[in-house]
N, C-alpha and C positions, 0 to 999 in steps of 0.2 A: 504494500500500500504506500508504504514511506519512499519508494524507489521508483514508484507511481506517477507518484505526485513532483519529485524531483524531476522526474524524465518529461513531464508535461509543462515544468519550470524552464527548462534547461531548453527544451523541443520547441518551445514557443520563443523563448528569446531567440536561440538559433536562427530558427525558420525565417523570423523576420529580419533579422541581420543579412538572410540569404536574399530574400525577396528585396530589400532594401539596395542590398550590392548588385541583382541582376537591374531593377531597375536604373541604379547607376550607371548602368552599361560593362560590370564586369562579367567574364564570362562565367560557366557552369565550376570551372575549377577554383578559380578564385573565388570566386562567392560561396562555394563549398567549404575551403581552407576558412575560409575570415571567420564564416557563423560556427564550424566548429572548435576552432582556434581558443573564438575567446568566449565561448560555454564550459570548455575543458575546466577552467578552475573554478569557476561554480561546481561541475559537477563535483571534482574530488572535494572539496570543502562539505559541500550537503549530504555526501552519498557516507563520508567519513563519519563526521560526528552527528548529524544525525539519524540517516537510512540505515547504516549498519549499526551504530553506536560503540564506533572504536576511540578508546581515547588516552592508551596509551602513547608512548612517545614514535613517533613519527618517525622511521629509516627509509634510510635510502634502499634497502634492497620492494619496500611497499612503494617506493615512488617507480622504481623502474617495472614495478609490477603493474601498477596502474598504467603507465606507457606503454609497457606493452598492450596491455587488453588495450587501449583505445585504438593503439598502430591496426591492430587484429580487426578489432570493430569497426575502423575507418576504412580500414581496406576494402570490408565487404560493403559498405555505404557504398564506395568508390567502384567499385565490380557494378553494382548494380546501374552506377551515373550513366560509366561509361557505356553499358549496355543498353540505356535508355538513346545516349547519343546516339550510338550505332544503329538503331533505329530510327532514327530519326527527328527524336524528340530532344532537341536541343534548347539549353535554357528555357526550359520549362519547369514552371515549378511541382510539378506531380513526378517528375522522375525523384525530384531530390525530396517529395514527402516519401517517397517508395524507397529510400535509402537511409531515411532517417526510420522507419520502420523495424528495418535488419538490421540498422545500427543500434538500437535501443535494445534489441532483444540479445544481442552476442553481446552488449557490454553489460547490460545484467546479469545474466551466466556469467560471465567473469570475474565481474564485480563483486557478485554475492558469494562466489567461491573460490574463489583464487586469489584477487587482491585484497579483501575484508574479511576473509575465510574465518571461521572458529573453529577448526579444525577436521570440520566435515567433509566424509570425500563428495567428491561433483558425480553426479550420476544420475540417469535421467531415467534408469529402468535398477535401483536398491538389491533386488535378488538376485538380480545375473551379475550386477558390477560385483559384487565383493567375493564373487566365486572364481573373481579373475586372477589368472599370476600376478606377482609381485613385478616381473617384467613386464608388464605392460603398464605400468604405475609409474608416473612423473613424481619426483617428491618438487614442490614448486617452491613453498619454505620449510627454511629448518627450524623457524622459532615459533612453528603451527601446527604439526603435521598435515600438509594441504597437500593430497595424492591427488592425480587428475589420470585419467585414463587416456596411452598414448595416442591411442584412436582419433580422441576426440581433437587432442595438440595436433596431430597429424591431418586430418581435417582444416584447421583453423588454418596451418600452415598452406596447404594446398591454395584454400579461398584469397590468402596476403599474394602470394603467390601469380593465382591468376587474375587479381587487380593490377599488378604491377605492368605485367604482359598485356590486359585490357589500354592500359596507361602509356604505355609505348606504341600501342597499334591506334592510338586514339582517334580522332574523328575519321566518318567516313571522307576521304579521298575522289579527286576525280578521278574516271575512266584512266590505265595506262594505256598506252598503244601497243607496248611489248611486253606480255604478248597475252596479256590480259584481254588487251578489247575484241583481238579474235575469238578466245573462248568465248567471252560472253554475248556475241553476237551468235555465233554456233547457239549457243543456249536460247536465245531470244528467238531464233528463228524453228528451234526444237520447239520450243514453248508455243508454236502458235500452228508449228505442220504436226505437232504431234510425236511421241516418244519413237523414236526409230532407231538402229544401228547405224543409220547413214548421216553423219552432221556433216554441215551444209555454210554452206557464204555467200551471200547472195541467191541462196533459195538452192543452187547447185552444189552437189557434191565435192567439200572439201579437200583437195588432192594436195593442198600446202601445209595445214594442222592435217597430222593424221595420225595422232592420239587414238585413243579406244575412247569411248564415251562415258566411263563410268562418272566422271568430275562434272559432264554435260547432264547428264541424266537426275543426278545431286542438285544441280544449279534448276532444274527445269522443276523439280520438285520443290526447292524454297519458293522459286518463282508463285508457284500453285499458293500455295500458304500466305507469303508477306508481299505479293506484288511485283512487276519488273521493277526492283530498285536496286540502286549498287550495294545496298545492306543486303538484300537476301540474295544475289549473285556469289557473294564471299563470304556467305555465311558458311559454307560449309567448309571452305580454307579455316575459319575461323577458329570452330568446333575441330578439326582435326587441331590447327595448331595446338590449344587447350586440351584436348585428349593426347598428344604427344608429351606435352609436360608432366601430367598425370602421369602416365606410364615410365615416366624419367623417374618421380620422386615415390614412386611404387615401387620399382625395379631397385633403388638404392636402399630404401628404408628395408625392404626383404634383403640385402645384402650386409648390411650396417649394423641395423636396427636400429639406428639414429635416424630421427627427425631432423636433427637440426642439418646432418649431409645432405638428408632428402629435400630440403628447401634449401640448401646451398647450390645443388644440381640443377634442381629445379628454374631457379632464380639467373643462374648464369645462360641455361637455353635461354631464359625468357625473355632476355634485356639483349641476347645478341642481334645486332641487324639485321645479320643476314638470315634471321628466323622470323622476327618480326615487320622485314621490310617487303620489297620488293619481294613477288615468289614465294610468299610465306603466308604470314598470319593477316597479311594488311589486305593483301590482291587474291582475287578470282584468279588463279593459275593453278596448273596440277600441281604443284610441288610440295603444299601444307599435308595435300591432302596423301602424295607419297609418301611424305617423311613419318606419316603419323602409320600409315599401313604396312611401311618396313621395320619400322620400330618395333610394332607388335611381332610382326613373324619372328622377329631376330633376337628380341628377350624371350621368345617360347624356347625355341631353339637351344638357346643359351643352358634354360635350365632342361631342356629335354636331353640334351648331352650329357647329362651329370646325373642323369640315372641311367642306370641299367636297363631297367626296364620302365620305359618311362611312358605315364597314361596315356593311351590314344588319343584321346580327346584334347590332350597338348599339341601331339604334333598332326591332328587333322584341325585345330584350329590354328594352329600356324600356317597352313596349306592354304587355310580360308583367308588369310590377312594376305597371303603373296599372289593367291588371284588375284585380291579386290588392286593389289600394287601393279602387277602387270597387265588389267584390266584398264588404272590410270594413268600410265605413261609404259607400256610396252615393254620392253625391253630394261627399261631403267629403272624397273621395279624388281626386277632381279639381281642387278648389278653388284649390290650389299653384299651377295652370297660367300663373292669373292672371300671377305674375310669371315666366314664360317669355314670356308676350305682351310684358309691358313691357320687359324685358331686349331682344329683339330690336328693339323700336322704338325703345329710347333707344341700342343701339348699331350700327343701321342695317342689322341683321339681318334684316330683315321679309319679301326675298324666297327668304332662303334656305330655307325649309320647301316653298319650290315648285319647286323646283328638281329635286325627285327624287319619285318616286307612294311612297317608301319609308316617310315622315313619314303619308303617307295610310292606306296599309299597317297602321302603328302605328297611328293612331285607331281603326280597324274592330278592331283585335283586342283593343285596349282597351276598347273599349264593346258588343262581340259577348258575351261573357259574362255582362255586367248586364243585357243588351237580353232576352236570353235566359231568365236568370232571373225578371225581371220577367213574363214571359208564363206560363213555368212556374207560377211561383208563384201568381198571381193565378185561377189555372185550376185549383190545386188547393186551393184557400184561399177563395172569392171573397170581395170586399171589400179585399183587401190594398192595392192599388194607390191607391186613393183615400188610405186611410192612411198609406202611403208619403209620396205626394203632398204630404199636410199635416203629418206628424211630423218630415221630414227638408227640405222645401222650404216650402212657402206660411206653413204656422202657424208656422215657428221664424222664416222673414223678416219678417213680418208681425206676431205679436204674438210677448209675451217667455211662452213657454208654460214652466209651472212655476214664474212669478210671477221667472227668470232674467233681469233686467233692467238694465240697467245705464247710466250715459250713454257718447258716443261713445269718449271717453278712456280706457274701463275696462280696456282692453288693455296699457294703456301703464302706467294704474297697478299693477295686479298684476301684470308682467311685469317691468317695469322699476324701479319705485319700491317696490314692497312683495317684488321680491327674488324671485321664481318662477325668473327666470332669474338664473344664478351669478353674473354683474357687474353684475347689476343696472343703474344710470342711467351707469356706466364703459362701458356695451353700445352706449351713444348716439353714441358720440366715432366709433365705426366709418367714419364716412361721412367725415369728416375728414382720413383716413389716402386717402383719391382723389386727393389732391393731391404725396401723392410715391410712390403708388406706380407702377410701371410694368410692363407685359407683363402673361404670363399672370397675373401675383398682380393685375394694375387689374382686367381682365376679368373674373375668380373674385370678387373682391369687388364688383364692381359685380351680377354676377350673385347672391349672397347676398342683396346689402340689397335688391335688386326683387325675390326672393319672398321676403323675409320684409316686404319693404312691401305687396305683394301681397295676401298672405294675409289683413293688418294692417288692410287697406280693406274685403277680403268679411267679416272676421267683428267687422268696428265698426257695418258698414251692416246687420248682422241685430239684429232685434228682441231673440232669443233669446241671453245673453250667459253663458258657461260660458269657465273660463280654460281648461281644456284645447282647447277648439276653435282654442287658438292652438299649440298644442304641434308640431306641423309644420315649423314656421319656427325650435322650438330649432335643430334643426344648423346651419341657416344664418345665424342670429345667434352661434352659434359658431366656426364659420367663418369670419364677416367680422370679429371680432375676433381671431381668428388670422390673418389676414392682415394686419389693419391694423398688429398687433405685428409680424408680419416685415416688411412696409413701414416701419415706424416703426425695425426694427433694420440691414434695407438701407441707410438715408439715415443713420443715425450712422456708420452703417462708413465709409461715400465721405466722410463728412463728418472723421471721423478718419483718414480717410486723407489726405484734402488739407490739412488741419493747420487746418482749419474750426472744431475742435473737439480739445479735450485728448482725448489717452489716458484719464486719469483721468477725465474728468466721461464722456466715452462711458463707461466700465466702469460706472460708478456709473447710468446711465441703464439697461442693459440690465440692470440685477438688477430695474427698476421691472414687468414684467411676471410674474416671482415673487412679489416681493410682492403684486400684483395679485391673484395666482392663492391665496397664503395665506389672506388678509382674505375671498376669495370663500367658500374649502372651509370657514374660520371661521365665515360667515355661515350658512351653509347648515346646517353642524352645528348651530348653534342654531335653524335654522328648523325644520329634524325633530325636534330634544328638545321645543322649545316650543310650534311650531304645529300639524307635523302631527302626531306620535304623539299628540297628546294629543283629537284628530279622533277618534280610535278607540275612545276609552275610553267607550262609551257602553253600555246594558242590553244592546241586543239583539246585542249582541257577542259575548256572553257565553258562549251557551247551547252552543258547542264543547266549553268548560271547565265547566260545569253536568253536560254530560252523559258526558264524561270522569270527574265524578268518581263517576258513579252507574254507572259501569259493572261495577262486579261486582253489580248488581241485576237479580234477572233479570221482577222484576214488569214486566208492562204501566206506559206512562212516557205522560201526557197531558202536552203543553209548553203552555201557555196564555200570550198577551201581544195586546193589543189592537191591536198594530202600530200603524202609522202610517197616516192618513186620505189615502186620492189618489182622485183621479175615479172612477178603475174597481174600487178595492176600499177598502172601508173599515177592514181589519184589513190592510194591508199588512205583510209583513215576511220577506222573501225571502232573509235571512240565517237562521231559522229554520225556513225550508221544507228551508233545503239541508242541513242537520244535522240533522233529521226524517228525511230522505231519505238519507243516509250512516248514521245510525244499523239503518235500514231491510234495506240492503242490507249490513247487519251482520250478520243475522240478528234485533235487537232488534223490541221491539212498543215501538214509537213514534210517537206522534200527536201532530199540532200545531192548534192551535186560536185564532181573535181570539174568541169568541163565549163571555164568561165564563158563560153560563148551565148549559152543558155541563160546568162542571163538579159542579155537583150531580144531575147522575145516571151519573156513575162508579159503576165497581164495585168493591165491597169487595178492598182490596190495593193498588189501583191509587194509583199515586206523581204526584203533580199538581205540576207545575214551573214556577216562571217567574221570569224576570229583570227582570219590570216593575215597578217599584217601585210604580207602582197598584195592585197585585194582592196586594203580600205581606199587608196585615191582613186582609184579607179569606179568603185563605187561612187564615189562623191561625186565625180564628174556626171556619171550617166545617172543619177540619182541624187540631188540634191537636197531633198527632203529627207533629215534627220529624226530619225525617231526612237535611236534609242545608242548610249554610248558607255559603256560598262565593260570596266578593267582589260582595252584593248580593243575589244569587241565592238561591233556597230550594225545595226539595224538600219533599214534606210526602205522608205515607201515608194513605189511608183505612182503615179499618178498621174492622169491623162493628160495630154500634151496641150499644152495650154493655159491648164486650169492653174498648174503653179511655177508660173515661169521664175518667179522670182527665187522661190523654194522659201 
C-alpha cells in the first residue's frame, strides 16, 4: 500500500516532468532520463524510511543496491520506449505510460526484496523456490541474508541486456539501397502477388537477388500483421538479432554458471556495429536472421559432441536450424561448418559423428529442403539455377562481383582494427586465455575460436569481400572473450586464494573486464553517431519524408530520380520503388520514374518530385511553381500553360 502510494507520488511527478520536457521539444530519450532522473531521490528517500521502514545506518553497499535495481528497472522502461518507437509511436506519451508500468512493477520486486530486504528470500511461487539448490541462490547481502534465485538475476540481466541493443538499433531508419531495398521490394511485391517460391523485381523473376525466400516469406508475414512499414519489414532481422543474444548468454551461463559472463557476452555482441548496424539488427537483410539460425545449429552441435550418445532431438533440431540457415542465404548458411570440422580434429573428435546414423539423419534434413527448393524453383522460373550457381558460389569465389574486393586481411581489419566488432584488437588476446583455462570453459573456447577461425578462412579465400559475410562468427568471438575473462577470473581466484597474489591487486584486476566492456559500448556509441548514421543520410532516402509531407495532396505525384547505374538496370533505386509502392496501396496515385524525359509530358496538376539533386534546376525551369521544399527534396506542380506564367 505504502509503495503504492509512493509509486503514484513518484509516477505523477515523473510523468509530468516527461510531458512537460516532450512539450518543450525534447525528444523520447531525454525527456525519459530528466523525469526519471530527478524522481530517483524521492523514491529512495520515501520507499527507505517510510515504504519499507529501514532506519538503520545507510551503506554504500544498499546505495549500489538500489542502483542497480533502478539501472535493471530502467532498462526495461527503456526496452519497452524503444519498442514503442520502432513502431512507430514516437514521442508519445502512452508509450512512456506503458514503461512506466514495467518500470514500477520490477523496481518493487526489487525494492521490496533485494535492496530493503529483511531477510526474506524473493520468490514468486514459496514451495518450489526453497526446494531449490543452494547453487542457484545469489546471496545479494551479507548483512541480510537476501538469496535471490539465479533465474530470476539471469532474466533481469537478459531484459538490461536487450534495452541496450534496443538503444543502439534505435529509431527506425530510412530505406538502405544495399541491399536492403531489394529485399524489401521482393517482399512488397510477394505481399500483394501472393506467397510463392519465385520472388520477383518488378513483378519478374529475380535473377540478380537469388537468395531462397525464407527472410521474404518472414517479411511478407509481418507485412500481414503490422502493415507495409519499414518497422514490420525488419522486424524479423530484429527478433532474430535478440534471439541470437539470448542464445549467447544461454550458451555461456550453461558453461560458466555465471550470470554476470552471461551479460558480459551478451553485452559485447550487442553494442558491436557490425551486429547492430548495417546487415544486422537495424536493416531488413538476411544476415540477423542467419546469424541467429547458425548460432542455434552450432551451440546444438557443440554440446551434441560431448556426449556419446547424444539425444536425437538435439541433433534433429540442429538439422532444423541449418535448413531454416541454408533456406536464408544458401550456401552461406552452411559455411560455419567449417569450424565444426576443425574443432573435432584439433580435439580428437573426428570419429564421433560416426558413431550414430543420427548426425547422418541431420544432414539429409538439413539439405532436403534447399535440394528441394532448388528443383522447385528452377522449374518454375527456368534459368535460376545457373544464376544461383554464379551469384552465390563461382562468381563471388572467383571474381570480386560489384567491384567488393579486398586483400586477404580485410576481415581482420574491419572486424578487429577499425572496430565492427565491440573489443575490437582486445578480441585477439582470446586465444591466450587456453592456457589457464580448464574443463568445459577450455573446450567452449577452443570451440568458439575454430568457427570463428573457420569462417575467417572461407570468407578471406573469396574473391567477393563484404564485412557482413563475416557477421556469423560475432557470437562466437563473443563468447570466446567471455570465457577467456572467466578463465582469466578462475586463475586470480586460486591465485588469491593461495596467497599467489594480494587480495587487493586480485580486486583491482577483476574490475579490468568493466572497464573493458565501458571503453567498448564508448567506442561503438561513437561508431553509430559518426560512421554509421551518417551512411544514411543520403537523397534517395528521402522520399519516405518527401512524401509524408505531401500527403494531404490529393493530385497525381510522378517521383522522378535517375537512381543508381548497375548491370541490369540503369535507373536503379529500390528505396523509391518501395515508397511508390506503400504510397500505392494507400490509396495515392503515385509513380516512380529514372527516365527524366517523362517528365514533360505530364499532365496538367500533376506534382513532379525528387530528391536528386541532379534534377532540382531542371525542375525549376520547366516547372516553376513551388510547392513543397524539404531537406533537399522539392515538389513542384504543373499547371496549365498560361494560367501561371509568372509561377
Amino acid at each position: 500500500m505504502k509503495f503504492g502510494l509512493v509509486g503514484l507520488l513518484n509516477t505523477a511527478i515523473g510523468f509530468a516532468i516527461i510531458l512537460a520536457a516532450l512539450s518543450a521539444g525534447l525528444n523520447d530519450y531525454a525527456a525519459n532520463a530528466l523525469g526519471y532522473g530527478l524522481g530517483l531521490i524521492i523514491s529512495y528517500s520515501l520507499n527507505r524510511y517510510w515504504t519499507f521502514s529501514v532506519h538503520g545506518t545507510r551503506s554504500l553497499n544498499e546505495l549500489m543496491l538500489f542502483g542497480s535495481a533502478f539501472a535493471v528497472a530502467y532498462s526495461a522502461n527503456l526496452l519497452v520506449l524503444t519498442s514503442f518507437r520502432a513502431a512507430g509511436y514516437i514521442d508519445q506519451p502512452l508509450a512512456h505510460l506503458s514503461g512506466l508500468i514495467v518500470y514500477s512493477a520490477l523496481f518493487y520486486l526489487l525494492s521490496r526484496y533485494v535492496v530493503f530486504g529483511d531477510g526474506r528470500r524473493f520468490t514468486l511461487d514459496p514451495q518450489s523456490f526453497f526446494h531449490r539448490r543452494r547453487a542457484d541462490l545469489i546471496l545479494l547481502r551479507s548483512n541480510a541474508t537476501v538469496l535471490v534465485d539465479r533465474h530470476l538475476v539471469f532474466i533481469l540481466a537478459v531484459i538490461a541486456t536487450f534495452a541496450i541493443l534496443l538503444l543502439f538499433t534505435g529509431k527506425t531508419i530510412p530505406v538502405v539501397i544495399w541491399d536492403e531495398g531489394r529485399i524489401i521490394v521482393n517482399a512488397m511485391e510477394m505481399r500483394q502477388t501472393g506467397l510463392s517460391l519465385v520472388t520477383t523485381y518488378n513483378f519478374a523473376p529475380d535473377l540478380w537477388n537469388t537468395k531462397p525466400p525464407l527472410l521474404i516469406w518472414l517479411m511478407t508475414g509481418s507485412m500481414a500483421l503490422f502493415g507495409p512499414t519499414e518497422f514490420a519489414l525488419r522486424l524479423p532481422s530484429l527478433i532474430s538479432a535478440l534471439g541470437t543474444v539470448l542464445l549467447v548468454m544461454l550458451f555461456l551461463r550453461r558453461i560458466t554458471r555465471s550470470v554476470g559472463i552471461a551479460t558480459f557476452g551478451g553485452l559485447v555482441l550487442a553494442i558491436s556495429g557490425g551486429f547492430f548496424g548495417e546487415h544486422g539488427a537495424r536493416t531488413g537483410d538476411y544476415d540477423a536472421l542467419l546469424c541467429f539460425l547458425t548460432t542455434g545449429y552450432l551451440m546444438l552441435l557443440f554440446f551434441a559432441l560431448h556426449r556419446q550418445s547424444p539425444p536425437l532431438r538435439w541433433i534433429l533440431l540442429a538439422g532444423l536450424f541449418a535448413a531454416a540457415a541454408l533456406m536464408t542465404k544458401s550456401v552461406a548458411g552452411g559455411a560455419p561448418v567449417a569450424g565444426v570440422f576443425l574443432y573435432i580434429l584439433v580435439t580428437g573428435r573426428w570419429r564421433r559423428p560416426f558413431t550414430t546414423p543420427n548426425y547422418f539423419l541431420a544432414g539429409l534434413l538439413a539439405l532436403a529442403p534447399l535440394i528441394l527448393f532448388l528443383a522447385l524453383r528452377e522449374y518454375a522460373a527456368p534459368g535460376y539455377l545457373s544464376a544461383t550457381l554464379y551469384n552465390d558460389v563461382a562468381g563471388r569465389f572467383s571474381e570480386a562481383l560489384g567491384n567488393h574486393s579486398g586483400p586477404p586481411w580485410a576481415y581482420l581489419q574491419v572486424t578487429f582494427v577499425n572496430g565492427l566488432f565491440s573489443l575490437g584488437t582486445a578480441a585477439l588476446l582470446a586465444p591466450f586465455a587456453l592456457t589457464i583455462a580448464r574443463g568445459r570453459t577450455r573446450f567452449a573456447l577452443i570451440y568458439a575460436l575454430c568457427i570463428a577461425f573457420g569462417l575467417l578462412v572461407i570468407v578471406s579465400i573469396s574473391a567477393t569481400k563484404l564485412q557482413h559475410y563475416y557477421l556469423p562468427a560475432y557470437p562466437f568471438l563473443a563468447i570466446a572473450a567471455a570465457l577467456a575473462v572467466h578463465a582469466c577470473l578462475t586463475h586470480i581466484k586460486a591465485l588469491a586464494a593461495t596467497g599467489a597474489m594480494s587480495s587487493r591487486r586480485a580486486s583491482i584486476v577483476r574490475i579490468a573486464p568493466v572497464i573493458l566492456l565501458a571503453i567498448a559500448m564508448a567506442q561503438s556509441v561513437q561508431m553509430r553517431l559518426n560512421l554509421i548514421d551518417p551512411r544514411l543520410d543520403y537523397p534517395g532516402a528521402r522520399y519516405g519524408v518527401l512524401l509524408d509531407g505531401l500527403a494531404a495532396e490529393r493530385a497525381p505525384i510522378l517521383l522522378v530520380d535517375k537512381g543508381t547505374a548497375i548491370s541490369i538496370d540503369r535507373h536503379y533505386a529500390p528505396e523509391l520503388r518501395f515508397h511508390a509502392m506503400v504510397a500505392r496501396e494507400n490509396g495515392r496515385s503515385v509513380e516512380e520514374t529514372g527516365d527524366v524525359s517523362r517528365v514533360a509530358s505530364v499532365s496538367p496538376n500533376t506534382i513532379v518530385a525528387t530528391c536528386d539533386p541532379s534534377l532540382t534546376s531542371a525542375l525549376q525551369a520547366e516547372f516553376p511553381r513551388l510547392l513543397l521544399e524539404l531537406n533537399g527534396c522539392v515538389a513542384r506542380r504543373k499547371v496549365p500553360r498560361g494560367k501561371d506564367k509568372f509561377g
